[in-house]
C-alpha positions as CSV (number, residue, x, y, z in Angstrom):
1,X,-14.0,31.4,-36.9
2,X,-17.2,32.2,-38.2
3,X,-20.7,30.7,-36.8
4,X,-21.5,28.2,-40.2
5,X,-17.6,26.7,-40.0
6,X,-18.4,26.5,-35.9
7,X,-21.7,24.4,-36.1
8,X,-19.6,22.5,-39.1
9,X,-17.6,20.8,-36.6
10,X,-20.3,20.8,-34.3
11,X,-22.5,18.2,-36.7
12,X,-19.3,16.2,-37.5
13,X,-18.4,16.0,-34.0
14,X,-21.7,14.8,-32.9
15,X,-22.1,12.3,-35.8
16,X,-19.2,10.6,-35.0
17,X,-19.6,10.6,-31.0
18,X,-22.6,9.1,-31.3
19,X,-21.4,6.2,-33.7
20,X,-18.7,5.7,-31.1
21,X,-20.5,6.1,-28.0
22,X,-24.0,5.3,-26.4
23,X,-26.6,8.0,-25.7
24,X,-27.1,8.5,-21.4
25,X,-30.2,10.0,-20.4
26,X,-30.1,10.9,-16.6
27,X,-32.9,9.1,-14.6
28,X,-36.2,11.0,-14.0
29,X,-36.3,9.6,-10.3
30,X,-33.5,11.7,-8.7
31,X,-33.9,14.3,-6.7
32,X,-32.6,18.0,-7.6
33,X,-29.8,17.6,-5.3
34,X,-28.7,14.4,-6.2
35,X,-28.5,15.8,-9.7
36,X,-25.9,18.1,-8.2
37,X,-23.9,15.4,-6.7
38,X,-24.0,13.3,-9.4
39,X,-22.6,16.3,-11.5
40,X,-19.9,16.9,-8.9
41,X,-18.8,14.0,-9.7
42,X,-18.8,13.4,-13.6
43,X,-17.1,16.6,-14.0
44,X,-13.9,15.1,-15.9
45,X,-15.4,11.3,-15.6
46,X,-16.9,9.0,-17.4
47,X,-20.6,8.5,-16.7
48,X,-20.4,4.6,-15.3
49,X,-17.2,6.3,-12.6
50,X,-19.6,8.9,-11.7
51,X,-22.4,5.9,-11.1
52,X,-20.1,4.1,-9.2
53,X,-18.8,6.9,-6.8
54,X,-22.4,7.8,-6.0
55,X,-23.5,3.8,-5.2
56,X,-20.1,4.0,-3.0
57,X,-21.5,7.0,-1.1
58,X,-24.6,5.9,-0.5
59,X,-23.0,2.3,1.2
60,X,-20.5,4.1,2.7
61,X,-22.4,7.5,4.7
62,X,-25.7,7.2,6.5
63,X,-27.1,9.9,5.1
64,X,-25.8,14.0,2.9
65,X,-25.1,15.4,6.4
66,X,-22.3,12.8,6.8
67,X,-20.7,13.4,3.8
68,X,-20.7,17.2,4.5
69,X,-19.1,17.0,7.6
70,X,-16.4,14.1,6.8
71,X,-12.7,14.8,5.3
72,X,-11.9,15.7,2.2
73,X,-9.6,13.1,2.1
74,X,-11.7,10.7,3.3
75,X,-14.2,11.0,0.6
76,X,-11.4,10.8,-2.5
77,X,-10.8,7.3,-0.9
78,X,-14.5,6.2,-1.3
79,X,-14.7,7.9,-4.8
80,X,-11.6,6.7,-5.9
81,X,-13.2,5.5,-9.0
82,X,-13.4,8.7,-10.5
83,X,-10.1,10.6,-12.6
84,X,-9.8,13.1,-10.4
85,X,-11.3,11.9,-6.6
86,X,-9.8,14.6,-4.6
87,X,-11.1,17.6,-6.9
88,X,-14.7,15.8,-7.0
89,X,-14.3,15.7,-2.8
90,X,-13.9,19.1,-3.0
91,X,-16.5,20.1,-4.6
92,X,-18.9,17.8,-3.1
93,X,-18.5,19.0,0.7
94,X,-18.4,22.6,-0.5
95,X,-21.7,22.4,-2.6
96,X,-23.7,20.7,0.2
97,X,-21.9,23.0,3.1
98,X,-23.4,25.9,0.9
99,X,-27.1,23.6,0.7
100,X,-27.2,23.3,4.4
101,X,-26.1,27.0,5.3
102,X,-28.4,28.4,3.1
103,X,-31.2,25.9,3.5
104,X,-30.8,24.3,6.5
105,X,-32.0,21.1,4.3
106,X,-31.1,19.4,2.3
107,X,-34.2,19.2,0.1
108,X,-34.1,22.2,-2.9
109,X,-36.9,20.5,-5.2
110,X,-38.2,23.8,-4.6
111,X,-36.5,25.0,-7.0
112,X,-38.0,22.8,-9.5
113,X,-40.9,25.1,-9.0
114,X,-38.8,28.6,-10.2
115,X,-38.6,29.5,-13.3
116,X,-35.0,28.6,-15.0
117,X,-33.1,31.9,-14.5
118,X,-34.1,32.1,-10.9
119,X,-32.9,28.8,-9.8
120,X,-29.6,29.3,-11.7
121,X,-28.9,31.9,-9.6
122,X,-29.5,30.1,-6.0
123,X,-27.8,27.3,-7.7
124,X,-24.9,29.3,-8.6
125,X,-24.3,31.5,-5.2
126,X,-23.0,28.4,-3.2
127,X,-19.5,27.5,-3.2
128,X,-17.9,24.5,-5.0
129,X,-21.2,24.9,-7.7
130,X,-18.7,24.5,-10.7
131,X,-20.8,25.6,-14.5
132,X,-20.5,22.3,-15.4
133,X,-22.4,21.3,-12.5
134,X,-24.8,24.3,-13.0
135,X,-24.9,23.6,-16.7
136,X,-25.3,19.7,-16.5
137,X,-28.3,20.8,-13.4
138,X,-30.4,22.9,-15.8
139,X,-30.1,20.4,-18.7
140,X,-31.5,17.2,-16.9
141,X,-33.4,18.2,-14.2
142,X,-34.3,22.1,-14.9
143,X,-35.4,21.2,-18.3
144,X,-33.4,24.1,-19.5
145,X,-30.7,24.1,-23.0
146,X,-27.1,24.2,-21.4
147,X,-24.4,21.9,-22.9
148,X,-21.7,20.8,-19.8
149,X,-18.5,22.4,-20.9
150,X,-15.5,20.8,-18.5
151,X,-11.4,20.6,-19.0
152,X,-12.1,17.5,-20.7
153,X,-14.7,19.3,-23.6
154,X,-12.5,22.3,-24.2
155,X,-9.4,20.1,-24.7
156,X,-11.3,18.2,-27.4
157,X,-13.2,21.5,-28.8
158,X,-9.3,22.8,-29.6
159,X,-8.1,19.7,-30.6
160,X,-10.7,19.8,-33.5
161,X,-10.5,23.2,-34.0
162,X,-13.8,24.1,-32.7
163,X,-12.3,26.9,-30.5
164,X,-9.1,28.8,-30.5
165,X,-6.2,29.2,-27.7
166,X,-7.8,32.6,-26.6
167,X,-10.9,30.8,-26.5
168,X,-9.7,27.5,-24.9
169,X,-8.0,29.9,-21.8
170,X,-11.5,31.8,-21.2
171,X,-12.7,28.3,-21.3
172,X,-16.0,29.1,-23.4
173,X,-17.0,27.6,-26.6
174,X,-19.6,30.0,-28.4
175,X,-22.2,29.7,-30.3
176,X,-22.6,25.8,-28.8
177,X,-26.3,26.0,-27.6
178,X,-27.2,27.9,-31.0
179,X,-25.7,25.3,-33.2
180,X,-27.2,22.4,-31.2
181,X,-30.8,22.1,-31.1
182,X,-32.4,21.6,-27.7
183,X,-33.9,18.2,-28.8
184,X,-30.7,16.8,-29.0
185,X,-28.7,18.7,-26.0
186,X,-28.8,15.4,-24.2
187,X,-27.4,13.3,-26.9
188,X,-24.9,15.7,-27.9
189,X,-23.5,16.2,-24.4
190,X,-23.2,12.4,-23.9
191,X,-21.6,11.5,-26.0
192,X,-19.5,13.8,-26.9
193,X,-18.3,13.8,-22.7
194,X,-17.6,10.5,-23.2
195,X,-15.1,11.1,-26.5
196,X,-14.0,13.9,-24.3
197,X,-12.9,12.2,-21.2
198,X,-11.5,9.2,-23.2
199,X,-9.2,11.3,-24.3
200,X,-8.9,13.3,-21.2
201,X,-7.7,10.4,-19.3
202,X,-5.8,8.4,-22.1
203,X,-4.5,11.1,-24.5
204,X,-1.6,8.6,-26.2
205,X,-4.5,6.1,-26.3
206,X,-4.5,5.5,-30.3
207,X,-8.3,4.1,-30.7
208,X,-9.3,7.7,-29.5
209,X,-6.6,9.6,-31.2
210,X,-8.3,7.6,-34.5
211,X,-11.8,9.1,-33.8
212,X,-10.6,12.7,-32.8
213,X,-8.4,12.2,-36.8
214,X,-11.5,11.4,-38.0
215,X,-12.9,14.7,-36.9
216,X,-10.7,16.9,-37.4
217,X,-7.5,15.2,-39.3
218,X,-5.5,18.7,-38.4
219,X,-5.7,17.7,-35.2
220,X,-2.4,15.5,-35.1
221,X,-0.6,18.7,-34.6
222,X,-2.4,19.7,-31.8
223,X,-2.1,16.9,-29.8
224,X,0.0,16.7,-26.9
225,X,3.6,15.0,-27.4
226,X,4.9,12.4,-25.2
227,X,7.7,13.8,-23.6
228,X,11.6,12.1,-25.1
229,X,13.7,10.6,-22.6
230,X,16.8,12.4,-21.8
231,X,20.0,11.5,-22.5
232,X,21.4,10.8,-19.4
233,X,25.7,10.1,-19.3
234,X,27.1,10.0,-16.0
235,X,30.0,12.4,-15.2
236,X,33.5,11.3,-15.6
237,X,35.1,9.9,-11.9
238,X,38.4,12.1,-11.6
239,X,40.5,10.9,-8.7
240,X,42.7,14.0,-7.1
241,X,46.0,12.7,-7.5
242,X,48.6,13.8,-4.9
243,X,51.5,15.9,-5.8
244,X,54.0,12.6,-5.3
245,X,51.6,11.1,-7.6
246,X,52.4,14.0,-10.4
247,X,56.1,13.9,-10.4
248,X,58.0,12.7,-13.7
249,X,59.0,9.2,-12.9
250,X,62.7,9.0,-13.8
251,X,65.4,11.6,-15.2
252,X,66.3,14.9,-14.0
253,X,63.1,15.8,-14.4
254,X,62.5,14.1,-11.7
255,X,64.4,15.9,-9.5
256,X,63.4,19.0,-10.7
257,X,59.8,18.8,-10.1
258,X,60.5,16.6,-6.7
259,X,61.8,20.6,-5.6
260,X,59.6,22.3,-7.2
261,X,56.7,20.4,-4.9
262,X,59.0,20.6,-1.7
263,X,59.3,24.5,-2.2
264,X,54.6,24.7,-2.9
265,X,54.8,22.9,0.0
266,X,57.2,25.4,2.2
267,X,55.1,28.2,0.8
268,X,51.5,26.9,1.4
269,X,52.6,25.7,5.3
270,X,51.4,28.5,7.5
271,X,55.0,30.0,9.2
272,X,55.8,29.6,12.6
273,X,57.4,31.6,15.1
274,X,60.8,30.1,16.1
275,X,62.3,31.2,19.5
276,X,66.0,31.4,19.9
277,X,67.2,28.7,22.5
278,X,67.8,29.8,26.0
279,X,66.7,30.8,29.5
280,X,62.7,29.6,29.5
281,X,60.7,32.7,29.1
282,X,60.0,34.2,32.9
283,X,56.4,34.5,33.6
284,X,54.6,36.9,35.4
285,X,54.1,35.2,38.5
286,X,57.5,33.9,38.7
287,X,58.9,37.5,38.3
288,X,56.7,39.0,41.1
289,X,57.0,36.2,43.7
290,X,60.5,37.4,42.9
291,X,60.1,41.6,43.6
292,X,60.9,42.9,46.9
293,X,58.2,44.9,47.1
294,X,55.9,41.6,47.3
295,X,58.1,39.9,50.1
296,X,58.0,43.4,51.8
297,X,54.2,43.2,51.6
298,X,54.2,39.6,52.7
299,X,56.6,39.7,55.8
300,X,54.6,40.2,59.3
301,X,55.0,43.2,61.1
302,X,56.5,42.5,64.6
């Protein structure tokens, strides 16, 4: 697709987010790393989720160096708010494990100070930074042009027709930050997350299915069919019936097939030796208690 039939969509896309969904401008009073956490957690979510998992954290920990060193699993109960708790756990304790060993702080409004590139690259060296949460970062508190790009944004972007499947697996839609103008990076991202993740978390959901149509009315073959129950018929109960239970029951057929069984029955019992009748077997013992050479060997010598 070529870059005017790209930015197309774009303006479409953004016209009808924005009818649909209010512009969120992030608050100038955070701090840089509670920009990070905040983006940990509205990867995939809705903004008011990712507000609410943050005003659970900060009721439920005493301070960041709690949540670093509590469970994973932990955490995804306090932030069970969000669409994916466990993921956003993850990343959390990773990015602010990479903080502290770097830092040994948990302050980096230092970086504020860098210029854009520079702290991009701190940003991006510790583990569990995602590039939406480097991408959302340089937008609202770096005061750079980056435009979030999560699972949620690239399933709509295809949906729409915005990228292709090549495009959608190396999870990149080009020329975004060209076609949108920096002045409206914020609005664009906002609202179109929040189309995004509506869909994201409620894809049979028709109101949104409506608004994506309205974008992109190609976009009813792309989406994702709900999956047909399966005709399930239980197997037929078949009873073993005994050969007794097989014969004919009257006639000379029934005497036929009564031998018939009698003789499957002689063949399939395993055969037994028979011994003739007689004198009892003589047994080892018995026949040398019995040998002269054993009373010899017994008697006392005088």
């Amino acid at each position: 697709m070529n870059a005017s039939n790209r930015a197309a969509i774009f303006t479409v896309l953004q016209k009808v987010a924005k009818k649909q969904f209010p512009v969120v401008k992030p608050p100038t009073t955070r701090s840089l790393l509670e920009h990070v956490m905040y983006a940990c957690c509205l990867q995939n979510s809705q903004f008011d989720q990712a507000d609410e998992a943050i005003a659970r954290i900060q009721r439920s920990f005493f301070d960041w160096n709690e949540v670093r060193v509590t469970t994973a699993a932990e955490l995804a109960d306090v932030m069970g708010c969000l669409n994916e708790p466990m993921q956003a756990a993850n990343r959390l304790k990773k990015t602010l494990n990479s903080v502290f060993e770097a830092h040994y702080s948990f302050d980096i409004d230092f970086l504020k100070k860098e210029n854009l590139g520079k702290a991009i690259e701190i940003l991006d060296k510790g583990r569990g930074v995602t590039p939406f949460v480097i991408s959302y970062v340089a937008q609202s508190a770096l005061g750079g042009h980056q435009i979030a790009i999560d699972e949620a944004m690239i399933e709509l972007m295809y949906l729409i027709g915005a990228i292709d499947s090549r495009e959608s697996a190396d999870f990149r839609v080009p020329g975004l930050e060209r076609a949108i103008p920096k002045s409206q990076g914020i609005e664009f991202f906002s609202t179109v997350h929040q189309l995004a993740v509506s869909h994201f978390s409620s894809p049979f959901k028709p109101e949104i299915r409506k608004i994506i149509l309205s974008i992109e009315p190609e976009a009813k073959d792309r989406f994702i069919k709900r999956a047909s129950p399966t005709s399930r018929t239980e197997p037929k109960k078949t009873t073993k019936r005994s050969d007794a239970e097989k014969l004919p029951k009257s006639g000379a057929g029934k005497a036929e097939a009564k031998s018939k069984v009698t003789k499957k029955r002689a063949s399939a019992e395993p055969p037994t030796s028979k011994r003739k009748p007689g004198r009892p077997k003589k047994t080892v013992a018995a026949a040398a208690a019995k040998s002269p050479t054993k009373q010899l060997k017994r008697k006392k010598p005088r």
